[in-house]
GUNU-18000 format. One line per 10 residues: number of its first residue (from 1); their letters; for each residue x, y negated, z of N, C-alpha, C, O, CB. Coordinates in Angstrom, 1 decimal, always signed. Glycine has a CB too. Example, Ala and Ser with C-alpha at 12.3 -4.5 7.8 and 13.67 -1.06 7.14 Angstrom:
% residues 2
1> AS> +13.2,+5.7,+7.8,+12.3,+4.5,+7.8,+13.2,+3.3,+7.8,+14.2,+3.3,+8.5,+11.3,+4.5,+9.0 | +12.8,+2.2,+7.1,+13.7,+1.1,+7.1,+12.9,+0.0,+7.9,+13.4,-1.1,+8.0,+14.1,+0.6,+5.7
% end
This chain:
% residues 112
1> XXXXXXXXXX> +0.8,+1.2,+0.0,+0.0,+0.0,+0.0,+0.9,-1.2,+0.0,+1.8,-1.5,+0.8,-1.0,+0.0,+1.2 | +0.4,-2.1,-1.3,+1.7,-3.4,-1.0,+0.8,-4.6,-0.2,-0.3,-4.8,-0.6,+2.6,-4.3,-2.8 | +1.4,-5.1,+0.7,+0.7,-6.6,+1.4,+1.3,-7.9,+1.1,+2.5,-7.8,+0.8,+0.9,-6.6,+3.0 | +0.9,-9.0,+1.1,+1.4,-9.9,+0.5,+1.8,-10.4,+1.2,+1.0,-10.5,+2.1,+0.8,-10.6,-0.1 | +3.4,-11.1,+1.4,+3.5,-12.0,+2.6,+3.5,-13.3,+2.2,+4.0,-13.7,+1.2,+4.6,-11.9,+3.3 | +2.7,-14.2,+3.4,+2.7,-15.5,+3.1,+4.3,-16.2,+4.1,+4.5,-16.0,+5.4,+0.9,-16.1,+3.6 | +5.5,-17.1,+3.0,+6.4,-17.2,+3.9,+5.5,-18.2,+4.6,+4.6,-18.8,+4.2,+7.7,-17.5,+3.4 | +6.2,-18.4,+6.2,+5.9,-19.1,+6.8,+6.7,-20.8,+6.9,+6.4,-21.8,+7.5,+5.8,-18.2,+7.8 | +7.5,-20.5,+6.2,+8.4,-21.8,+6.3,+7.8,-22.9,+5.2,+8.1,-24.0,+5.3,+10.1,-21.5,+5.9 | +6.7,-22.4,+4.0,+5.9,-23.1,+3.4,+4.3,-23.1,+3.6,+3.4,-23.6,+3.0,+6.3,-22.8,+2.2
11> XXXXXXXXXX> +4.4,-22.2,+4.8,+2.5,-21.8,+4.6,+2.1,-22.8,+6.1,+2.8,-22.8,+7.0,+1.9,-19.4,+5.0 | +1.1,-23.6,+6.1,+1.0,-24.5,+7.1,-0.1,-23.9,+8.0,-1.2,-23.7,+7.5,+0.8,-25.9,+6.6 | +0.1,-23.5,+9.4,-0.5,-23.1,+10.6,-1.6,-24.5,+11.2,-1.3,-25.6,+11.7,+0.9,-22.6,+11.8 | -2.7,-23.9,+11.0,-3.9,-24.6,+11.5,-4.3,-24.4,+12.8,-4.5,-23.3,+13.2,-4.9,-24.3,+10.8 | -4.4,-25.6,+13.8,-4.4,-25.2,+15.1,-5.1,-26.0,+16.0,-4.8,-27.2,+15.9,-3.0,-25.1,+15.6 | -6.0,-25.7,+16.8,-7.5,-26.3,+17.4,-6.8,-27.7,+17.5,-7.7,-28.4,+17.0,-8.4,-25.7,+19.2 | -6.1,-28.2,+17.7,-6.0,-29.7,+17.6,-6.2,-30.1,+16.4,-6.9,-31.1,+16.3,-4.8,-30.1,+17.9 | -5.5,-29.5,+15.3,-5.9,-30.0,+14.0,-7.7,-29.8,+13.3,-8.2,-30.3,+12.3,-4.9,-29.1,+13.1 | -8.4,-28.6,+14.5,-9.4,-28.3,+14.0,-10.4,-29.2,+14.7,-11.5,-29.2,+14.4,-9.7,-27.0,+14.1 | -9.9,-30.1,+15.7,-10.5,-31.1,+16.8,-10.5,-32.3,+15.7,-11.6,-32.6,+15.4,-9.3,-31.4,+18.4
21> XXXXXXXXXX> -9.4,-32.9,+15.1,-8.9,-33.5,+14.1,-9.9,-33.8,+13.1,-10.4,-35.0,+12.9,-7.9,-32.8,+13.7 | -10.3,-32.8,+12.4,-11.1,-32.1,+11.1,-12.7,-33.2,+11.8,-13.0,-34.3,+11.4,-11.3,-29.5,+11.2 | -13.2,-32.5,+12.7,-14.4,-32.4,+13.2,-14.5,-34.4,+13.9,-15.5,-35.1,+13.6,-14.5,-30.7,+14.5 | -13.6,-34.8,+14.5,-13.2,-36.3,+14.4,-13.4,-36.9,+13.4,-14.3,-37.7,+13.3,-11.9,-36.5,+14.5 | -12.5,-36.5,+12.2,-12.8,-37.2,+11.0,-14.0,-37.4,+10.2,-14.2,-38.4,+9.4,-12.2,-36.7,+10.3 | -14.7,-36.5,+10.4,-15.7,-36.0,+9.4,-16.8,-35.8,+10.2,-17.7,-35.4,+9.5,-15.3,-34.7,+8.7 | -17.0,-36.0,+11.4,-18.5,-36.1,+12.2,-18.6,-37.4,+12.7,-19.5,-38.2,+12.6,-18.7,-35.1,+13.4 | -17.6,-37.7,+13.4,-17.7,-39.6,+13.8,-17.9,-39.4,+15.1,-18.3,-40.4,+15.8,-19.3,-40.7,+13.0 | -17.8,-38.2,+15.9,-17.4,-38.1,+17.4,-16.0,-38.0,+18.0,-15.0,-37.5,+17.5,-17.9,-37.0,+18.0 | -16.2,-38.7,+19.4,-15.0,-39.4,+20.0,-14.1,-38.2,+20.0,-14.5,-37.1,+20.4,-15.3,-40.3,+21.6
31> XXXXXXXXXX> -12.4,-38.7,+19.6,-11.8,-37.0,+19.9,-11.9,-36.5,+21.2,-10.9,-35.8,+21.4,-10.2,-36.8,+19.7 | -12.8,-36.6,+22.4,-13.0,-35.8,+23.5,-14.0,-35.2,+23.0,-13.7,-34.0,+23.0,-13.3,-36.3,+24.7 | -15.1,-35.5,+22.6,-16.3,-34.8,+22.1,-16.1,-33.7,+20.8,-16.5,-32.6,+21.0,-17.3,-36.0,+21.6 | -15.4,-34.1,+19.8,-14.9,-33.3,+18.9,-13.7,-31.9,+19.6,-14.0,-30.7,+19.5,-14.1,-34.5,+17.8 | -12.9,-32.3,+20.2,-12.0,-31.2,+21.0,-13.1,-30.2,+21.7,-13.2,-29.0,+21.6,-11.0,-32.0,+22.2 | -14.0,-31.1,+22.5,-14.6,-29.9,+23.4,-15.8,-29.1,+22.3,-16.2,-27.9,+22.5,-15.4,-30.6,+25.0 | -16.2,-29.9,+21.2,-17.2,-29.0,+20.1,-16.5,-28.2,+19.7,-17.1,-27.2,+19.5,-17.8,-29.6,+18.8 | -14.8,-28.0,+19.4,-14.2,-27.1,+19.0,-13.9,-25.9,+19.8,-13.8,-24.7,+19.4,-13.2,-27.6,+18.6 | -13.8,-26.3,+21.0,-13.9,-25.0,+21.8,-14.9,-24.6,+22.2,-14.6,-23.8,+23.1,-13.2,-25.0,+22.8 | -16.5,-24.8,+22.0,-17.4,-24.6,+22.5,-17.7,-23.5,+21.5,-18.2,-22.5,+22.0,-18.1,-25.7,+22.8
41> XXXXXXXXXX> -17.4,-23.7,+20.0,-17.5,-23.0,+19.2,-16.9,-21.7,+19.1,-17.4,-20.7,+18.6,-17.3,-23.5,+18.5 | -15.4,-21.9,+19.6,-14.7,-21.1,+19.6,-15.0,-20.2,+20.4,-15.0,-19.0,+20.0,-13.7,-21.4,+19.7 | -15.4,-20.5,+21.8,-15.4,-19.8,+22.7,-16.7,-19.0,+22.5,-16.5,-17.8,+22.7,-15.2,-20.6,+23.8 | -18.0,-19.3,+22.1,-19.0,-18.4,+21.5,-18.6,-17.4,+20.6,-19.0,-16.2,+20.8,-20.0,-19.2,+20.8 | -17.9,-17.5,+19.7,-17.6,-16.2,+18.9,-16.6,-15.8,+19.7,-16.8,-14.6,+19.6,-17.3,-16.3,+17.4 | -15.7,-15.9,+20.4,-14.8,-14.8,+21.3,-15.6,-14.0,+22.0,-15.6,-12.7,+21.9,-13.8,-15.4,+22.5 | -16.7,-14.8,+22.8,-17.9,-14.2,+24.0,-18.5,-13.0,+23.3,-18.8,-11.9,+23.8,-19.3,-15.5,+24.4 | -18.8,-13.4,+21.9,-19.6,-12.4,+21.2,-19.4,-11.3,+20.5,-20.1,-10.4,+20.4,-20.2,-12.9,+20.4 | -18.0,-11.5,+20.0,-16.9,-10.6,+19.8,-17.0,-9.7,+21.2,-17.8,-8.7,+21.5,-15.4,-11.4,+19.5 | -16.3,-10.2,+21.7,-16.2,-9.3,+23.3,-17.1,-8.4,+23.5,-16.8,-7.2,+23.7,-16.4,-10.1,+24.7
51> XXXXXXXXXX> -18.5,-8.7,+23.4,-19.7,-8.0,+23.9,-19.9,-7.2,+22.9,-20.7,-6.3,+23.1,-21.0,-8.8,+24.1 | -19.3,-7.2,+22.0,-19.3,-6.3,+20.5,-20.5,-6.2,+19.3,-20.9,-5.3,+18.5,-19.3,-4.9,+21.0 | -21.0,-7.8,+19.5,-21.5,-8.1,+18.5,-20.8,-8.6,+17.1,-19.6,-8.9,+16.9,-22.2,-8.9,+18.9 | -21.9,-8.5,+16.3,-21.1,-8.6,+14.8,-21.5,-10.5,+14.4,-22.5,-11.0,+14.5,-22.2,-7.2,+13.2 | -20.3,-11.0,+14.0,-20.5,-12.7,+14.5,-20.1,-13.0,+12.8,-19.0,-13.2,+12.4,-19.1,-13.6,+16.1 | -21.7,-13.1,+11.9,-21.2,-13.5,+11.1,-21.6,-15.1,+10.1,-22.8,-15.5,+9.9,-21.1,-12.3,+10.7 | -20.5,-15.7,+9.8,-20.7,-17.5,+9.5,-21.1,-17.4,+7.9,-20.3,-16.9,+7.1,-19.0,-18.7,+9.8 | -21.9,-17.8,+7.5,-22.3,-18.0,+6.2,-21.9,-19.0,+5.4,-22.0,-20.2,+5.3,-23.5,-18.0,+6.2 | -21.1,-17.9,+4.4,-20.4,-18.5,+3.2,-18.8,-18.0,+3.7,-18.1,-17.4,+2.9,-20.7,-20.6,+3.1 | -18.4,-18.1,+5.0,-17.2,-17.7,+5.4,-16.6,-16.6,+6.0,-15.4,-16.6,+6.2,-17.0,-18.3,+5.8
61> XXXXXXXXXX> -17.3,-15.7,+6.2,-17.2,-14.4,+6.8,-17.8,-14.0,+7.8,-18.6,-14.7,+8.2,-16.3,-14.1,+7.1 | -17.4,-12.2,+8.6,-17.7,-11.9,+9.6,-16.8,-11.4,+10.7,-15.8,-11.0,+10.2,-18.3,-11.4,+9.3 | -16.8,-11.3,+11.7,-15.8,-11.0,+13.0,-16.2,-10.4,+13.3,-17.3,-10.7,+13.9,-15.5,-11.6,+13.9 | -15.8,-8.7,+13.4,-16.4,-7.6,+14.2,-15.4,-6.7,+15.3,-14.2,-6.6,+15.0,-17.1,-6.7,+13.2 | -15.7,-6.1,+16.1,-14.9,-5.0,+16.5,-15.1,-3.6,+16.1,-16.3,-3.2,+15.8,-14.8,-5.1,+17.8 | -14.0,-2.7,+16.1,-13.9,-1.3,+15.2,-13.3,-1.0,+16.2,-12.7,-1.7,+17.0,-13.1,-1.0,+13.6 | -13.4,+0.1,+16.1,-13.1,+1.5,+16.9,-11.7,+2.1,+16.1,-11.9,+2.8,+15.1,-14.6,+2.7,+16.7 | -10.4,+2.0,+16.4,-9.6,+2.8,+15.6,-9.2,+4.0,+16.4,-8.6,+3.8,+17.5,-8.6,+2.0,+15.2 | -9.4,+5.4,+16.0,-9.2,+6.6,+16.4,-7.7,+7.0,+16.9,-6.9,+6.1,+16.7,-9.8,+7.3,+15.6 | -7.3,+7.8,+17.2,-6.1,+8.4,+17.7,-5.7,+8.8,+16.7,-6.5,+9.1,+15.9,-6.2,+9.4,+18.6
71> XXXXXXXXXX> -4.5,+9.0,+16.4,-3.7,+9.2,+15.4,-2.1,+9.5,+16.0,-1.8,+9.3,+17.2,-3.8,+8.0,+14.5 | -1.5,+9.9,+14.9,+0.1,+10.3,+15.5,+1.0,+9.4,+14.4,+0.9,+9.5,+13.2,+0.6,+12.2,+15.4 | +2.1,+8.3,+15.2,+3.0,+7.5,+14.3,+4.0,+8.3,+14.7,+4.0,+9.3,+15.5,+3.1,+5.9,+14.5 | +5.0,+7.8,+14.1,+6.5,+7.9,+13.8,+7.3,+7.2,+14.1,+7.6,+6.5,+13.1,+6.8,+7.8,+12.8 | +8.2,+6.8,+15.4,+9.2,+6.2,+15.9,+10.7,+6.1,+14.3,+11.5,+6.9,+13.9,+9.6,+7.2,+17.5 | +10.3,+4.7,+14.0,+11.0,+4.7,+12.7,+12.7,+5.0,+13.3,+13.2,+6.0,+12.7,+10.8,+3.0,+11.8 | +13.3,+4.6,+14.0,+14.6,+5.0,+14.6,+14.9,+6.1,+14.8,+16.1,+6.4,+14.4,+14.8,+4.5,+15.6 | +14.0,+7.2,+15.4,+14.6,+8.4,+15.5,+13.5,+9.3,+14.7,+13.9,+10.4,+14.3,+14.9,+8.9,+17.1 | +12.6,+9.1,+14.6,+11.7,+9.8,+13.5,+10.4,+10.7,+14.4,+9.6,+11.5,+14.0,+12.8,+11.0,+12.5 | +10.6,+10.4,+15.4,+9.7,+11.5,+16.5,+8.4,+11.0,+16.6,+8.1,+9.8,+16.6,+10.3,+11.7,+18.1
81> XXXXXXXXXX> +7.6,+12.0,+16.6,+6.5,+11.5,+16.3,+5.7,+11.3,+17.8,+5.8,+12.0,+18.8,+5.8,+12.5,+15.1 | +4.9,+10.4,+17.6,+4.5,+9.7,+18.9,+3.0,+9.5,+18.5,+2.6,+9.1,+17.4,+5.5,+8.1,+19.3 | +2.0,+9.9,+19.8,+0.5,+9.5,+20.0,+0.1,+8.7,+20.2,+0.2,+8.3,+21.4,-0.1,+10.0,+20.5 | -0.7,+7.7,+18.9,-1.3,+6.3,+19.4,-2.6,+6.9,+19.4,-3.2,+7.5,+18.5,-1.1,+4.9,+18.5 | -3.0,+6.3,+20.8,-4.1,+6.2,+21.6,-5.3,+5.1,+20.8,-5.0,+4.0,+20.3,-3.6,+5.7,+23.1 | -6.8,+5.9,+20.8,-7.3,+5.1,+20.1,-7.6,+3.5,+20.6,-7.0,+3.2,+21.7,-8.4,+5.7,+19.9 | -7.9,+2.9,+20.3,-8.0,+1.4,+20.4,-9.1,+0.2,+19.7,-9.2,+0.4,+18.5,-6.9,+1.0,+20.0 | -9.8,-0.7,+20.1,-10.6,-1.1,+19.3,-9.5,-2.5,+19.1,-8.9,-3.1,+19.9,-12.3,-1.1,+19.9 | -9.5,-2.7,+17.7,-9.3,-3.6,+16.7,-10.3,-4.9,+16.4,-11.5,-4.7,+16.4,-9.3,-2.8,+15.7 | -9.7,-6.5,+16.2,-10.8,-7.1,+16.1,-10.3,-7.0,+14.3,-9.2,-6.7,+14.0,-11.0,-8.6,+17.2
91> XXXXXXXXXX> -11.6,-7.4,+13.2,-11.7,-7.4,+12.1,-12.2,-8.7,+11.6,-13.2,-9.2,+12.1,-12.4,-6.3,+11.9 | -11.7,-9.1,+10.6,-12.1,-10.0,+9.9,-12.8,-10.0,+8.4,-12.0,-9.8,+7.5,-11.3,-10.6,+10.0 | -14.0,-10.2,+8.2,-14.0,-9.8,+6.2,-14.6,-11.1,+6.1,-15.6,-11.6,+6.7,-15.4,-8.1,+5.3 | -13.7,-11.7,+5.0,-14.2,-12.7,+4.4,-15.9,-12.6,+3.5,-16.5,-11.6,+3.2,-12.9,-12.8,+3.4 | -16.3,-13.6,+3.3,-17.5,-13.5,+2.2,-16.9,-13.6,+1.1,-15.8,-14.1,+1.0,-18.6,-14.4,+2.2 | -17.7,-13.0,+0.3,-17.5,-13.0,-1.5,-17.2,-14.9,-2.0,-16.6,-15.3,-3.0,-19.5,-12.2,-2.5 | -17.9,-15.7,-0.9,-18.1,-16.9,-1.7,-16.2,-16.9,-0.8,-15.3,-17.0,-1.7,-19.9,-18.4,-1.2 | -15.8,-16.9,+0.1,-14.3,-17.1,+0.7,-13.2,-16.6,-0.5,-12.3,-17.3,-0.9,-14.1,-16.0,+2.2 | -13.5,-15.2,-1.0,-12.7,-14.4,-1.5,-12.8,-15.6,-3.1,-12.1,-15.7,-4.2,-13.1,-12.6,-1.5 | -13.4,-15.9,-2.8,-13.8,-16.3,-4.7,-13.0,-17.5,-4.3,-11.9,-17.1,-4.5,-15.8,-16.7,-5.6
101> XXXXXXXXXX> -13.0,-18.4,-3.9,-12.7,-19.5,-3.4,-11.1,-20.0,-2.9,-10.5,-21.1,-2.8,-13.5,-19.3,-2.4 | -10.5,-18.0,-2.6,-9.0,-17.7,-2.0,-8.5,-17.7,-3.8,-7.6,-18.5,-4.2,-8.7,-15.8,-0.8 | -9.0,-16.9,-4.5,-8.8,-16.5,-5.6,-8.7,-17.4,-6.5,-7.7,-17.3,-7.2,-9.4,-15.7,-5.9 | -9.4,-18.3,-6.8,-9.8,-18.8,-7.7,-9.4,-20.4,-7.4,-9.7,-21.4,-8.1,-11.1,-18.3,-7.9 | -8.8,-20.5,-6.6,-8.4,-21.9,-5.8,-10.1,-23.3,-6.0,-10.3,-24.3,-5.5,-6.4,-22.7,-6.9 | -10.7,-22.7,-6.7,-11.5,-23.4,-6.6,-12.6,-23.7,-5.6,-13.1,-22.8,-4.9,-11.7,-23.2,-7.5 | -13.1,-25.1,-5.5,-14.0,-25.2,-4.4,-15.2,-24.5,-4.5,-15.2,-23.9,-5.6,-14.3,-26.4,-4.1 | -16.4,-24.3,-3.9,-17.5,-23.9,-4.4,-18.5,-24.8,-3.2,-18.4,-24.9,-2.0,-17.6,-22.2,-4.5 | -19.4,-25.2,-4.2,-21.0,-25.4,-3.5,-21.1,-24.9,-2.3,-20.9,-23.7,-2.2,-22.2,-24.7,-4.3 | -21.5,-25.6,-0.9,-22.4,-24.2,-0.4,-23.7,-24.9,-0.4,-23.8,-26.2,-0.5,-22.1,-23.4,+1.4
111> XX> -24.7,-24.0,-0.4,-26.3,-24.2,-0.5,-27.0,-23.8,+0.8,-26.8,-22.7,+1.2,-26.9,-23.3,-1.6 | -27.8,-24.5,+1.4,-28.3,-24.1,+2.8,-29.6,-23.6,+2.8,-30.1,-23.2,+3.8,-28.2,-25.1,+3.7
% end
């Protein structure tokens, strides 16, 4: 399976201050009010995640948790094979309108 890496020395990291920022600019609330909308948001889909609901935003994806089963890896250094214990995983799937959007660099409409 090949994965794409994004380098990080050109890929720019988005970070609740900048998302505090965003919501400042573009709603016209004071940056206290904008900061704490950002974490109020945030903090609802963690809550809901947690509880193991499926949290999903329209037009931009969904956030779920999975169940990943037990399986046996491979200690790359000495080659011995070692039991990973199952574990739940959090998941992200973009929407079709995201993926079109990653792909295609173009913007798209959304419609409410």
């Amino acid at each position: 399976m090949t994965r794409t890496h994004f380098d990080t020395k050109t890929t720019r990291t988005v970070t609740r201050a900048d998302l505090s920022e965003a919501v400042y600019g573009r709603v016209g609330l004071s940056r206290t009010d904008s900061a704490e909308m950002v974490e109020v948001v945030l903090g609802e889909i963690s809550d809901a995640v947690v509880r193991g609901e499926l949290v999903k935003l329209s037009s931009f994806g969904s956030f779920m948790v999975r169940m990943k089963g037990e399986r046996v890896g491979r200690n790359p250094k000495t080659g011995i094979e070692v039991p990973i214990t199952p574990r739940k995983v959090m998941v992200f799937k973009p929407s079709n309108i995201l993926k079109s959007r990653i792909n295609n660099g173009a913007a798209v409409d959304i419609v409410d």
